[in-house]
N, C-alpha and C positions, 0 to 999 in steps of 0.2 A: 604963320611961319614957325617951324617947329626949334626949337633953343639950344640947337646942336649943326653944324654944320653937316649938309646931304649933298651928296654929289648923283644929279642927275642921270636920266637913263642913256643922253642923246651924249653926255660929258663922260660915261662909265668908261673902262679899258680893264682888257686883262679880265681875272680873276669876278670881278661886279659884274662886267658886260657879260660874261657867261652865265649867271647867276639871273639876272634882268631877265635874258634870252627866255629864261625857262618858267619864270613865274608871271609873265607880262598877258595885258590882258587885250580887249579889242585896242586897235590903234595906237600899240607900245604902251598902255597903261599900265604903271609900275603902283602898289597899293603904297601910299606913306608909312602904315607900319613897318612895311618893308623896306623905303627908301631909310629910316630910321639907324638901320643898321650900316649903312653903305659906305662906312669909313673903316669897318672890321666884318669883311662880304663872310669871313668865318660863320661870326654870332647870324647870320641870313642866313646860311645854309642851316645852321644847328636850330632854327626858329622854323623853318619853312619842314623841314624833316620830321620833325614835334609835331606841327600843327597839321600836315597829310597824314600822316599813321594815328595820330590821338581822334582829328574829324572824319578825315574821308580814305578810310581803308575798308577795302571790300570785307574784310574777316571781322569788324566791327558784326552786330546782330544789334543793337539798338538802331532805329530807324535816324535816317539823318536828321529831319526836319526836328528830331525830341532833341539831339545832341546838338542842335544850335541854339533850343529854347534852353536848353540848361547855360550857354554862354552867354546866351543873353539877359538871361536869370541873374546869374554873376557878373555880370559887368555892370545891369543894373546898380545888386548894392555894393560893388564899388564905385560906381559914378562916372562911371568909363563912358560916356556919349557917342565916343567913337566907334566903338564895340556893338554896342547895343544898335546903331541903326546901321553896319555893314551887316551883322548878323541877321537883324528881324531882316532885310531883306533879301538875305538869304534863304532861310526860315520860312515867311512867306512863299518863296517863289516856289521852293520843296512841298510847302503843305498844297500848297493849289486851293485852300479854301480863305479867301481872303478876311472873313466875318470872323472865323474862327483864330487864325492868327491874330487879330486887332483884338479880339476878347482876351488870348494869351496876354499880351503885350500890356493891356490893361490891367490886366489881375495882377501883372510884375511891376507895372506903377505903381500901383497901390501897394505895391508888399506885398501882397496875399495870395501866394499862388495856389492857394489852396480853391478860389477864387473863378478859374481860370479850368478852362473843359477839357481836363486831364483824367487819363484814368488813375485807381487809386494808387498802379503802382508807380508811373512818372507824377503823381502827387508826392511820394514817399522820396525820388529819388529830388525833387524840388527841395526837400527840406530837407535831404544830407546836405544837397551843396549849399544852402543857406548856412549849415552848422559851418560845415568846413571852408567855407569864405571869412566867417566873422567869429568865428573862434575856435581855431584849430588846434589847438592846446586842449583844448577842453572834450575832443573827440575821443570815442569810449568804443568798445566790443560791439555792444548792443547796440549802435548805431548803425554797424551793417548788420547786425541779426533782425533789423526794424525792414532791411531792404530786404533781405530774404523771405522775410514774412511778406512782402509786400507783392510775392512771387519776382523778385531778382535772381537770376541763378550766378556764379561766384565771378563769372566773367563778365556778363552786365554790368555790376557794383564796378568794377576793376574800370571797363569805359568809362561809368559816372564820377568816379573819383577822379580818370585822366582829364578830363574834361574839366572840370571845377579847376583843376590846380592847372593847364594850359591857359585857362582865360585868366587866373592870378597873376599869370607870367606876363600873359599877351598886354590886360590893361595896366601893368606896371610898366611897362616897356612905353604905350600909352601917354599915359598921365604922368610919366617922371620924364619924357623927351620935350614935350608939347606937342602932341604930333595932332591933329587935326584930318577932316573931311575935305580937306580943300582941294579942290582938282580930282579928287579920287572920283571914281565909278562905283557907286556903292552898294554891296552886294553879289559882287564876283566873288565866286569860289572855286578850286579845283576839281574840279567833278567829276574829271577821271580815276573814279576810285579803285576799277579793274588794276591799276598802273602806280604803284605807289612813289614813282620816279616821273611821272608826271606832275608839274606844278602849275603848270597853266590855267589862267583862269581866265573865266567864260559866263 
């Protein structure tokens, strides 16, 4: 039970029910991170708007399946559980190679994405978002001239960055409500990327 008072999808009205309507998944499934917000449908819209344009916008150029391993990467070392397995199965279902994702997954158990059967340059962008999850104060110039060397070009970096600091957002939101797998479908995402007003997930 998450440690905030949620108002269901079948109890919504107004403002939420409109909101539900458009991010719901097979058989009215609403995700709990979502139902999280359901007392101020605002902070859902400004969460669901973040999380389509930062993962699944067609004008992105990093492939989806990397941009969920970096979520999952960062939810890792924050301890987000939640995170980590709607995403790997997301991740998964993107990569189609199920050995290869589990090797991912394993190389981010361990810490060591270095680990993990990436090329050198989503190796490089693995270890900004490690910096910039666990010490972001301490981030410097030559941390993105380390992704450019890494062949990043300035807008890639710019995805990698949004990414790392959505999933700071997403696993706070997480792990400071109690929000839980329970009842959810896990690894639905909106995957109408063509449609950035599309939130339905599938």
């Amino acid at each position: 039970m998450p440690w905030i008072e949620t108002i269901s999808f079948d109890a919504a009205t107004d403002k939420l029910k409109q909101l539900y309507a458009r991010i719901t998944g097979p058989g009215g499934n609403v995700d709990n991170i979502m139902m999280m917000h359901s007392l101020r449908p605002h902070t859902m819209e400004g969460h669901m708007a973040l999380y389509k344009n930062v993962l699944h916008h067609r004008d992105n150029t990093t492939p989806k399946w990397f941009l969920e391993t970096l979520g999952i990467w960062v939810s890792a070392l924050n301890k987000c559980t939640y995170c980590v397995e709607h995403h790997f199965a997301g991740m998964k279902r993107m990569l189609r190679d199920d050995t290869r994702a589990q090797a991912i997954r394993s190389a981010i158990e361990a810490g060591d994405p270095t680990a993990a059967p990436l090329d050198p340059a989503q190796q490089a962008a693995m270890v900004y978002a490690r910096k910039l999850t666990q010490s972001p104060a301490d981030m410097v110039e030559s941390d993105v001239q380390l992704l450019r060397e890494a062949g990043w070009d300035d807008g890639g970096i710019l995805e990698i960055n949004q990414v790392t600091a959505y999933f700071a957002y997403a696993n706070r939101t997480v792990l400071g409500l109690g929000c839980s797998t329970q009842g959810d479908i896990i690894g639905l995402s909106p995957n109408n990327s063509a449609n950035a007003d599309d939130w339905g997930h599938n």
